[in-house]
Every structure is written in C-alpha cells, then in structure tokens.
N, C-alpha and C positions, 0 to 999 in steps of 0.2 A: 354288828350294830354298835355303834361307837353315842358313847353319851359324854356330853363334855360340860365338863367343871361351871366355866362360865355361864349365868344364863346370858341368851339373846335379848335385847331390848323391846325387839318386835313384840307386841300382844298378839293372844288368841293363840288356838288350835294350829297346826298346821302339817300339811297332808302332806306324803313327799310320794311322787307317782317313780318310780324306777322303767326306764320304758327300754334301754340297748339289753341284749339277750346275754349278758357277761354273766359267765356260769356263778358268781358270785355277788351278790345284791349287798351294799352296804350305805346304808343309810343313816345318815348325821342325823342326833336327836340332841337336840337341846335339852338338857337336864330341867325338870318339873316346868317346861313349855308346852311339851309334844304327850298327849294320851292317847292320840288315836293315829295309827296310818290309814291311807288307802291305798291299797297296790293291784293294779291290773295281772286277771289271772297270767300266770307262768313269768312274770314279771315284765305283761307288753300291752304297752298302750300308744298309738298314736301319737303325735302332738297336740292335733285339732281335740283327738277321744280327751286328752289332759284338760284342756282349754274345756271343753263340754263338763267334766267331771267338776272342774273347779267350781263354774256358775250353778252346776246342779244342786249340788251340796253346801253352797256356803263355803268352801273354803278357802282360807287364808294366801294358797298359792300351791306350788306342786312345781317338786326339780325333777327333770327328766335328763339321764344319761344316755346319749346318741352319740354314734359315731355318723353320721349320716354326709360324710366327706370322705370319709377315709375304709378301709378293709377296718374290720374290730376287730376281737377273738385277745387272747394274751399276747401282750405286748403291743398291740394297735393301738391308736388313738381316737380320745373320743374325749365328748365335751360337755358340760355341766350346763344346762339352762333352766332359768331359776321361772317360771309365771306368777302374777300375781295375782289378786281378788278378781280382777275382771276376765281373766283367762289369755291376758297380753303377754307379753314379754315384758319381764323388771328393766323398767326407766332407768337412767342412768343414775338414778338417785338414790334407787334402794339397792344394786350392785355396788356403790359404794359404800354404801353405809354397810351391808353385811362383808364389805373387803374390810373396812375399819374395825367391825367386831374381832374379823376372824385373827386380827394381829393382837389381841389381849386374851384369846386363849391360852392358858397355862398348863393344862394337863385336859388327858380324855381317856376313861378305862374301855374296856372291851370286853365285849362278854360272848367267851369261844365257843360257849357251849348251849349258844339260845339257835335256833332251826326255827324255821317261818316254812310254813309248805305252804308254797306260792303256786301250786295246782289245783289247791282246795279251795272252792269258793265256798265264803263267809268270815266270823268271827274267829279268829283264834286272842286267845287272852294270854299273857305272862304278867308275873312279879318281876318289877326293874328295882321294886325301892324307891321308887320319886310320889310325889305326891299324886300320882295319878295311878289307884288302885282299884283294876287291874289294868295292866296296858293294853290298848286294844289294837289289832292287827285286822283289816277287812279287806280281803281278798274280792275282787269285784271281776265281775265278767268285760273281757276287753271291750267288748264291742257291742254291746246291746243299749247301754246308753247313749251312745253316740248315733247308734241306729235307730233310736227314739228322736233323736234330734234332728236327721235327716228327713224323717219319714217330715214332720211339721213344717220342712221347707221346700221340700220337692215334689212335683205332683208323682208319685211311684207306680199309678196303676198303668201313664202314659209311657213312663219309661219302659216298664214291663210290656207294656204292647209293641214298642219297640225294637225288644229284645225277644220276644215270644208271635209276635203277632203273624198275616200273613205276609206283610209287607219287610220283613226284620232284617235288623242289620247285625251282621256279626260280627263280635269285639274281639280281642285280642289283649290284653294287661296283663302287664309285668311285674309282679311284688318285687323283684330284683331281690331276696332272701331276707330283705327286715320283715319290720313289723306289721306292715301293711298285707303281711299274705290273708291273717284272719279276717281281715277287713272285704278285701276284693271276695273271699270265697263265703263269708256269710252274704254279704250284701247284692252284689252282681249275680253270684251265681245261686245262694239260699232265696236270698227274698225277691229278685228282681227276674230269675228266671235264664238265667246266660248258662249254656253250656257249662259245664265243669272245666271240658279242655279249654275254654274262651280263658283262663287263666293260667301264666305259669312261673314259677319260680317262687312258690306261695308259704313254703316254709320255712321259719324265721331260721337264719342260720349265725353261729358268733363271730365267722368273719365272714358270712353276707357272701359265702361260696369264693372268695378269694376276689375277688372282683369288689370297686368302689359303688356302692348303690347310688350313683347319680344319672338321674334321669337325663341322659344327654345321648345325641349321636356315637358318641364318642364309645360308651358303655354298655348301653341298650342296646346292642348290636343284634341280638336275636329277636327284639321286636321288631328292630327297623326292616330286617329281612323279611321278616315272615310280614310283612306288610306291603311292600315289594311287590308278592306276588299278588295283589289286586283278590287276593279273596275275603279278607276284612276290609270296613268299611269303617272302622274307628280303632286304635288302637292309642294307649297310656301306659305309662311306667312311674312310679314314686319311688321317691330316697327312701331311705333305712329307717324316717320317722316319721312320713307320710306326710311333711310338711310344705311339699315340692314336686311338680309332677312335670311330667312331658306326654302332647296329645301327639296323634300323629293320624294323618287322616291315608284317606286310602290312596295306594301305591307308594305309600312310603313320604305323602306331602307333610312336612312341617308347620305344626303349626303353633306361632309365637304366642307370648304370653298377653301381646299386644292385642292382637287377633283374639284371643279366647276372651278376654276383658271385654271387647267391642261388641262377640258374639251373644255376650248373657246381657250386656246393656241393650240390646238388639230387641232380644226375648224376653222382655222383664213379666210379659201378660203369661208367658209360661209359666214361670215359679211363683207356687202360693204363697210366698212367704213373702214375698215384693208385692204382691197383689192384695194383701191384708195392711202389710206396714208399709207401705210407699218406700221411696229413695229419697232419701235426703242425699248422699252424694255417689260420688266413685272414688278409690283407692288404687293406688297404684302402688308398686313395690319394684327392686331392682332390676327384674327383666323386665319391668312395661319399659316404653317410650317415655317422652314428656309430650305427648301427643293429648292428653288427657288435661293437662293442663291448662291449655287451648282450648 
C-alpha cells in the first residue's frame, strides 16, 4: 500500500475496488484523503458489480485493475480504469486532471509490513498515521450487491422457469477464467436454477488459463463447439471483467451486438425495470451499427 506525499485536489472519501486476480493488490492512497476502502471479497469484482458498488454507497469513484485484452499473471499486461460518482467511466477531464496531479508527486513511502486478508469479509482497521484514525479496510462480498440490483430489473422467477421449467432451455457460459466465474455460478446456477455443468471455466485464474479472455470466435473456441452440436439453446462467454460478452445461439448462430440491442428493445414489456421507468432512449457502443441512429 503506497501513501503519497502530495495530497490530491479531488474532495471526499474514495473507494478503490482492486478487481484482476494479481497475487499482489496494491493500492494508491492519497495521504489524509482516503479513510476507508472497499475491496471485493479475494480482491474480485466485476465491472458493472464496481459501477453498482459505487452508486450503492455513495462513492466518490473506484479503480479497477483488469487485463481483460491480454493473458495476466507476472509480467502480462493489464490496465488501470478509473469510475467515477455515477458508476461511468472518468470523462476525459478528470483523467487529465489526475495525469497532471500525478506529475507533482515527489515522494510515496510504503509500508511492507501492513497484510489486508481479502478473504475475510468485513472490517479490518489499521494505524497509517494520517488523519483518518483508524484506517478502514471492508472487505465486501463480490456478488451479492450486484445480485440485488439484478434481481430490481429482471423479472427472475420467469427466467428461472426458463431454465427450470418443463418447457427449458439449456445454457452453456463461459467465465473464460476471470472474474465473472462467481458471478455465472452464483446467479445462473445458485439463484436462477441452471445446471452446475451449464457453466465452465468458472474459476478466476492470474493468467486466465493462458488464453486471452475475449469473448470472440476466435477464443471461445470451446463454447463455440459445444454449441455446434445443437444440444444448447443459448450459450455466453465474458472477458476477464465482465464488461463484454459474446451470445451465441443454438448450433453455434452468432449473434451480434446489433441483434441483441434490437432483441431487448423488442421485449421492453419483459423487463420490470423499463416497465416501471419507461425509456427515454437507446445506447449504442462500439460493436452496435449506426443502425440506431436512424
């Protein structure tokens, strides 16, 4: 844990979520900024679970370290994303303004001998010396807030009849070895009812089993096959931070980002959560079309 000389100009608290599985967690603290973290149990959270945590609790933003392009583990690469209050991505204006702080740093000590047990969920407290006495450390469950948030926008009992009922269809999902195994095997398989084997590659690994976690043809190569042979009727795979997925329907059909966009605008009377707050619009991002825009 590294505490640096300078303080930051930003006010308030701020949360820093650690989410790639690097045997080593290290976490920049702003000298008498920062009194409390919040760190996802075994130090793994989502993207989207970061984004939820943020607006849950009020906080100020949360950096999450992902390699979710490349293999991880020592010596991989991997890359720093900063959220801010609304659970978004930092505009280009508060990346620059913390690239400007970080060039008036002059010194940052370290302390070798401070241990965080990021399996323990709750409070752990230490003495750092900064105005914030004690420092607080909270260990939170990956997945249960997030799966609070889910339950408020999907109808769950429907899906579970889905996945359970007599008419059911069975899935197939890939964690590809990040951080989305806890997710797929609490959710799909705890609370919604899917097979156990309906998932595989579920546990988080630090270089993601040698293999790049992008949900593509290209990668997924063991979903795409076992989908092939026509006995699932939906199969998914997500990157290393769950912020990216690939559907795949049965016999192995693709299907684009376009498509899936099109399919929930389709079904909006489905989801309670568009049926409480209406639409105001639609969103697109890199793989849609500009078919939307039309």
């Amino acid at each position: 844990i590294f505490l640096c000389k300078r303080v930051c100009s930003m006010p308030g608290l701020y949360h820093f979520y650690p989410v790639h599985t690097c045997p080593y967690v290290c976490i920049l603290l702003f000298k008498n900024v920062i009194g409390r973290l919040v760190i996802g149990q075994n130090g793994i959270l989502s993207t989207p679970a970061v984004s939820c945590i943020i607006r849950k609790i009020k906080a100020a933003g949360g950096i999450i370290l992902t390699a979710s392009h490349s293999p991880g583990g020592p010596g991989g690469e991997f890359g720093v994303k900063f959220e801010v209050a609304n659970g978004g991505p930092a505009p280009d204006m508060v990346s620059e303004k913390i690239y400007q702080i970080s060039k008036t740093l002059e010194e940052y000590a370290i302390c070798p001998d401070l241990r965080v047990d990021l399996s323990r969920l709750g409070r752990q407290e230490f003495d750092l010396e900064n105005k914030f006495k004690p420092f607080r450390v909270e260990i939170v469950d990956s997945v249960e807030i997030y799966l609070s948030l889910l339950r408020t926008i999907f109808d769950f009992n429907a899906i579970r009849n889905l996945l359970t009922g007599p008419n059911q269809i069975k899935i197939r999902i890939d964690a590809m070895n990040g951080v989305m195994g806890p997710y797929v095997r609490r959710i799909l398989c705890d609370e919604l009812g899917a097979p156990a084997n309906s998932a595989i590659n579920c546990i988080p690994l630090e270089d993601f089993g040698g293999q790049p976690p992008d949900p593509n043809l290209t990668y997924a190569t063991a979903l795409l096959e076992a989908m092939k042979g026509g006995e699932y009727g939906f199969g998914a795979a997500f990157d290393a931070d769950g912020d990216r997925y690939m559907i795949l329907g049965q016999n192995g059909f693709f299907v684009n980002a376009s498509d899936s966009l099109a399919i929930i605008a389709a079904n909006l009377s489905c989801i309670p959560y568009f049926c409480q707050m209406g639409v105001r619009g639609f969103g697109r991002s890199m793989p849609t079309s500009t078919a939307l825009d039309k």
